[in-house]
N, C-alpha and C positions, 0 to 999 in steps of 0.2 A: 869738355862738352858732355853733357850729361843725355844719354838714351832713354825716350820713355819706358816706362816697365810696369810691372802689375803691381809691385811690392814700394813700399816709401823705406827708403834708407832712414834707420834714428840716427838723429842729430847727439851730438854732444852734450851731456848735462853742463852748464854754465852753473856756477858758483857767484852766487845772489847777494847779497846781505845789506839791509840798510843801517847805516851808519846812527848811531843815539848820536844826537847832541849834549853836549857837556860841558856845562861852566863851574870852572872851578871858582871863581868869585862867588856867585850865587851861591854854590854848594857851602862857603866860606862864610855868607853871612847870615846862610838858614845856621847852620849849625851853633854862630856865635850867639843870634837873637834864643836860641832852646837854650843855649846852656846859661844863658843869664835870666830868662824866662824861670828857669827850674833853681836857679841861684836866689830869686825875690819869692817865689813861693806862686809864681804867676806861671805854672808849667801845662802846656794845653797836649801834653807829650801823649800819646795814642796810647793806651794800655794794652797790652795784650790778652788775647780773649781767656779768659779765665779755661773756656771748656778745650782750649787748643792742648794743653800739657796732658789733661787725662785722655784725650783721643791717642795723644804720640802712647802713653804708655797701655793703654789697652791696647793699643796693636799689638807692643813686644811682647804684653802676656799672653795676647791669643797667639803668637806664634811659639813662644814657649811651651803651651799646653801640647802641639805640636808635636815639637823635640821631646818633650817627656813624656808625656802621654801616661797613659792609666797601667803603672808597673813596667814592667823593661819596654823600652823600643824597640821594635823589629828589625832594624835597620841596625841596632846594636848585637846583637844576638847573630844576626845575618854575616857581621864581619867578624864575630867572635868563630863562625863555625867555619867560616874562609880561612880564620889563621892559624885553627886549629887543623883543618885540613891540610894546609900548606907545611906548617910543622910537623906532619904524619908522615908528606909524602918527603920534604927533605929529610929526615931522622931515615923514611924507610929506604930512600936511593945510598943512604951512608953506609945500613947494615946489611941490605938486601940486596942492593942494585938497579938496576932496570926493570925487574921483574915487577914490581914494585908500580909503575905505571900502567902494567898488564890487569893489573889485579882491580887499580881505579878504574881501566877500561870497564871490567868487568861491572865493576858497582854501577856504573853509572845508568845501564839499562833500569839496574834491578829497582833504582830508585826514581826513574822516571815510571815502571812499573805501578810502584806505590803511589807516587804522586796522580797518576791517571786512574787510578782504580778507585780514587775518595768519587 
């Protein structure tokens, strides 16, 4: 027994879907009427639109222009200076030790400094 109240309880989402019909006969005898259509030279076969293939590849070169962009990528450059950092500070915990993370503490003001002062 459910209590009036100020608030409406959601409902369950239900899983919908209408079913396609499908005959595999018909699909059976479109197919054999095309392929003997295109066997006599009588082929009424849809052509594909000429301008659809240069649309696909002008996308993938505009997004290439992207990825390479005009001289190095940033994004390239960005992870060269993370692996070089990362190999400074394991090389410096090998020879130095812990102190070594003291010293990046350090940096890291000095370079939000520079970065805030442009």
């Amino acid at each position: 027994m459910n209590l009036p109240g100020l608030f409406k309880k959601a409902r369950y989402q239900r899983f919908h879907i209408e079913p396609r019909y499908y005959d595999p006969v018909k699909e059976d005898i479109e197919n054999r009427t095309s392929r003997i259509k295109a066997e006599m030279g009588m082929s009424d076969a849809k052509t594909v639109d000429p301008g659809y293939r240069s649309r696909i590849e002008g996308s993938f070169r505009k997004n290439m222009k992207h990825a390479t962009g005009n001289g190095v990528d940033q994004t390239i450059v960005l992870r060269l200076i993370i692996m070089v950092i990362l190999i400074f500070m394991i090389g410096g915990y090998l020879y130095v030790g812990k102190e070594i993370f003291y010293l990046v503490l350090l940096a890291i003001p000095f370079y939000l400094w520079k970065r805030l002062r442009k």
